[in-house]
N, C-alpha and C positions, 0 to 999 in steps of 0.2 A: 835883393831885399830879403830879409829874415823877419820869420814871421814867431811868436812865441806864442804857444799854446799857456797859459795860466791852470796851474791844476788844481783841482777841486779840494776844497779842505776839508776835512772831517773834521769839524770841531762838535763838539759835545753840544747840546741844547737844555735848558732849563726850564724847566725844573726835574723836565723825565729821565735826562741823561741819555737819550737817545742821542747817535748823530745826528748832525744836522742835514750829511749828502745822502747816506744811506739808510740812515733810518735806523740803522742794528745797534745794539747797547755799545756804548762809549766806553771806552775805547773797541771802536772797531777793528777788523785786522789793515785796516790801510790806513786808521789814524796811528795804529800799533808800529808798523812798515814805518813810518813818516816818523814817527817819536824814538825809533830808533835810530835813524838817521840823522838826524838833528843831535841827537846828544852821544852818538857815539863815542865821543870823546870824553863825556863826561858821565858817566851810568849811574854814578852816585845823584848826580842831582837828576837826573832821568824821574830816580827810586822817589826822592825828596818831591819832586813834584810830583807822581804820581801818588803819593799818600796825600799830598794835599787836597786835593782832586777826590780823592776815594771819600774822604772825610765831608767835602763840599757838598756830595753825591749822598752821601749818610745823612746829613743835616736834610737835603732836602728831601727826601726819603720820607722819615721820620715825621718833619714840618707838616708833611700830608696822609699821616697815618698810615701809609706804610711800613711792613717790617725790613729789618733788613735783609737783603737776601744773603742767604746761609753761600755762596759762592763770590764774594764779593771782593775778597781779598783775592782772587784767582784772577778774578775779572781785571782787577787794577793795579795789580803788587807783580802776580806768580812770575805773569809771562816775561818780565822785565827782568829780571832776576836771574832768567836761564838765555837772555840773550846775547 
């Protein structure tokens, strides 16, 4: 018998952008780890979906008076870019 662990997603939560397993700003480094992996094959759309994401993130930001924060393209663009 094989038994399969299911592993935890880090997906983002709304409207804070925090994850939703750990808690740290979205992308975490294990939703980061995981987003790499999934599209290793494809980095261009990795890129592409991660601006959409960063934009989502800006709207809802914003929507709550929020600024943006001055780190934000780092947060969601840099790391993707150099991996």
């Amino acid at each position: 018998m094989t038994t399969t662990v299911k592993g935890v997603e880090h997906l983002h939560g709304r409207p804070d952008w925090d994850c939703r397993s750990c808690r740290q700003p979205w992308p975490c480094a294990s939703a980061k780890a995981n987003l790499l992996v999934e599209f290793r094959r494809y980095p261009s759309v990795l890129t592409i979906y991660l601006a959409g994401q960063m934009y989502e993130a800006l709207g809802d930001m914003l929507a709550r008076g929020e600024t943006a924060p001055p780190d934000i393209y780092e947060r969601f663009l840099s790391w993707a870019r150099h991996a």
